[in-house]
C-alpha positions, -999 to +999 in steps of 0.1 A: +631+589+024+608+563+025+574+563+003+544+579+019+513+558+004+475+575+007+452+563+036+426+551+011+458+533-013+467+516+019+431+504+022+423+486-014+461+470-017+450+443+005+432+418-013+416+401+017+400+431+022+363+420+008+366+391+030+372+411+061+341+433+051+315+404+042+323+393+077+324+421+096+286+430+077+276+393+088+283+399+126+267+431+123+236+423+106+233+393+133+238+419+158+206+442+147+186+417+143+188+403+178+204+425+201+167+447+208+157+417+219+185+409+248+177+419+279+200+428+311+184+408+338+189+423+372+178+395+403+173+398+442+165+373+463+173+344+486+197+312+477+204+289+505+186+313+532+210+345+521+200+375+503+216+377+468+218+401+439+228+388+407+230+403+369+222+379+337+208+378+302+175+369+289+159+371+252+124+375+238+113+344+218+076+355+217+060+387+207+040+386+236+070+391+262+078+354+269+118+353+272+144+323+278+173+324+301+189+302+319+178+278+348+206+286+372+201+319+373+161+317+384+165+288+401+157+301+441+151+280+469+116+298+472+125+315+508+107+344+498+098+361+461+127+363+435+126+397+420+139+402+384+137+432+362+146+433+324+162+461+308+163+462+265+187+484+250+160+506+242+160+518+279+132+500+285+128+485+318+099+459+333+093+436+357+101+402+350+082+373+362+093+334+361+071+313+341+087+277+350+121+260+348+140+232+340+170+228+359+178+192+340+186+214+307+196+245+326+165+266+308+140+288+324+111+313+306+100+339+319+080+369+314+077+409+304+045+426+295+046+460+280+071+461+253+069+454+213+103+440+206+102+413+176+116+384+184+146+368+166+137+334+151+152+300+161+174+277+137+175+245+133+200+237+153+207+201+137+217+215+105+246+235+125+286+227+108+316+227+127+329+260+119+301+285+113+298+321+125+288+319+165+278+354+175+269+360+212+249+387+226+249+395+263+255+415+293+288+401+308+300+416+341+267+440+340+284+453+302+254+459+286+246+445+251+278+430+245+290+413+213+316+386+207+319+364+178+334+329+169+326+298+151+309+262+164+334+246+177+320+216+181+288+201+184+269+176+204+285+179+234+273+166+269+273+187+301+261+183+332+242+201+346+240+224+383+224+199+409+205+216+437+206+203+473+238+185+469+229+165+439+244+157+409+225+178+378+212+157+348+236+154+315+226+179+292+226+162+255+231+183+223+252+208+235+271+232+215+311+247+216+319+278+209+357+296+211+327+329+212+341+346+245+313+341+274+315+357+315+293+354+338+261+378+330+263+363+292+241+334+308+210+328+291+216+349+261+211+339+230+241+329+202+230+334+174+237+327+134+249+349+105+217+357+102+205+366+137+189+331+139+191+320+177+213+284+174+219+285+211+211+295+249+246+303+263+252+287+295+283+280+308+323+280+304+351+259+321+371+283+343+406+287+337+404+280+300+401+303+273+375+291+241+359+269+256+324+280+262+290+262+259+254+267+250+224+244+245+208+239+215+183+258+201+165+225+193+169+221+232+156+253+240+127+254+217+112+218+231+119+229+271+104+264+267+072+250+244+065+228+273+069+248+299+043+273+283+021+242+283+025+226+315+046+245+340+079+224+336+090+194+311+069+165+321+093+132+323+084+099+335+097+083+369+108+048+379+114+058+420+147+050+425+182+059+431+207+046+405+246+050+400+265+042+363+284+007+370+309-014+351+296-052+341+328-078+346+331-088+312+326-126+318+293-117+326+290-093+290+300-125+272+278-144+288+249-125+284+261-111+249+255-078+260+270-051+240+277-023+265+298-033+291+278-007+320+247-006+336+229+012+364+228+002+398+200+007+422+213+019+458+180+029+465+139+022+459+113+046+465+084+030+491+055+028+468+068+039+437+065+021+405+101+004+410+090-011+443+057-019+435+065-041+401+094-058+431+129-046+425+150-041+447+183-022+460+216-039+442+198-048+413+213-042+381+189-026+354+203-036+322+175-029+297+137-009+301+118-020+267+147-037+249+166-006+250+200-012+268+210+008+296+240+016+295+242+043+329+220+066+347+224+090+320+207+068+297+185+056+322+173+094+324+170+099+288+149+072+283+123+084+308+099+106+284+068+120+295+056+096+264+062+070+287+041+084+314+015+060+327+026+031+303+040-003+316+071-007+308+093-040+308+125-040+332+154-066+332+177-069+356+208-088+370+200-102+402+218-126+425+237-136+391+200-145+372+184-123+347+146-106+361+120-092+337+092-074+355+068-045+340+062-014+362+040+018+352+058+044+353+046+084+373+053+114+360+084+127+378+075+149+406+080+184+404 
């Protein structure tokens, strides 16, 4: 007859048991500090001259109602009002309204008045390590206030991101792995620390695998959603063109003793813009702006700051085989 050992015997003979404990308290204490603050975000209206409902997650990151959430799922092609409505695990429920967006970093704030939720606090996300606690907090598949947890898998990653009218999205820089399960509805919640601390904005996952799932960096969020409470959107500069990333035949790199062996191509000049107006022209290949190499578009895009906004800049190119420095004053982007 085998030996019959007491529930509570069973419990304490495993000496990993602390451990298991200590994390399970982490994950939970990350849980109450943020989860009041995640909201179920319930949307109606058009997307490419259809009616659409959709569900998604939002978070407070103000006491005053202000709340982040993802770009692609406010994003509308403004055929009529979007409607959103945010519901807290409290049971509260209010209208939602969008503030501004920024489809280049997939971010959007909007809008709640009425409740008194605290806010969770954001982390620096540059201090993150490869292997800390990643807890996410959403409403997957309209699952309200769901919790997963995982570690950083990684950490500045790039993704692009969703284009609208057939183009190509921006790269999104900084972006963080986690193996912390997402679905669709987990987009624009927050990830958050051991300590509730937001580190992320979940946004996206790769379909088919399993683990790999993506969320910008709270250092990201903080910067888009400051300046869209200040101006609307994220001011950038604009050259007026059209570019494409290009390889550089390597006789030509020698030559030039370049060290970055692309560049970007111009397939296409804006009329009046500050490209055409400083003379440049379609086939050129822009190969520095102010000394700083250009290694692609994505570069390119980087490099346009709103800091640069009505500055000259200084523009070299490859033309006809012969190097072309010109300045041009660069726009703000248009919205």
């Amino acid at each position: 007859m085998g030996l019959i050992m007491p529930l509570d015997t069973v419990k304490t003979s495993n000496p990993d048991a602390p451990l298991f404990d200590a994390y399970s308290q982490s994950v939970v204490n990350a849980v109450e500090n943020v989860a009041p603050a995640v909201a179920q975000l319930r949307l109606r209206g058009k997307r490419e001259g259809r009616e659409q409902d959709g569900s998604a997650s939002g978070f407070l990151f103000t006491p005053d109602g202000y709340m982040v959430t993802n770009s692609h799922v406010v994003h509308h092609d403004g055929q009529g009002a979007l409607a959103i409505r945010a519901t807290f695990p409290d049971g509260g429920e209010f209208p939602a309204y969008l503030v501004g967006d920024d489809p280049d970093t997939d971010l959007a704030v909007i809008q709640v008045h009425g409740n008194n939720i605290p806010a969770p606090a954001f982390a620096d996300s540059s201090a993150l390590k490869v292997g800390q606690l990643a807890v996410a907090v959403g409403n997957p598949l309209g699952f309200e206030c769901t919790v997963t947890a995982g570690v950083i898998s990684a950490l500045g990653r790039s993704l692009r991101s969703q284009g609208y009218n057939g183009q190509p999205g921006r790269q999104i820089d900084d972006v963080l792995q986690t193996d912390a399960a997402l679905n669709p509805g987990n987009s624009g919640g927050p990830l958050v620390d051991s300590k509730g601390k937001v580190i992320g904005v979940n946004t996206s996952t790769i379909l088919g695998a399993q683990g790999l799932c993506f969320a910008v960096s709270s250092n990201t969020a903080l910067f888009v959603a400051t300046q869209i409470l200040l101006h609307g959107t994220v001011r950038r500069s604009h050259l007026g063109v059209a570019a494409q990333s290009t390889g550089i035949p390597r006789r030509i790199v020698r030559a030039l003793g370049r060290g970055p062996e692309t560049a970007a191509r111009i397939f296409k000049v804006e009329t009046g813009g500050p490209v055409d107006k400083a003379g440049l022209i379609s086939g050129d290949l822009l190969f520095t702006l102010d000394e700083h190499a250009i290694s692609g578009v994505d570069h390119l895009h980087r490099l346009l700051s709103a800091e640069r906004i009505g500055h000259s800049v200084a523009l070299t190119v490859l033309r006809h085989g012969k190097l072309v420095t010109v300045n041009a004053v660069l726009t703000e982007r248009p919205r």
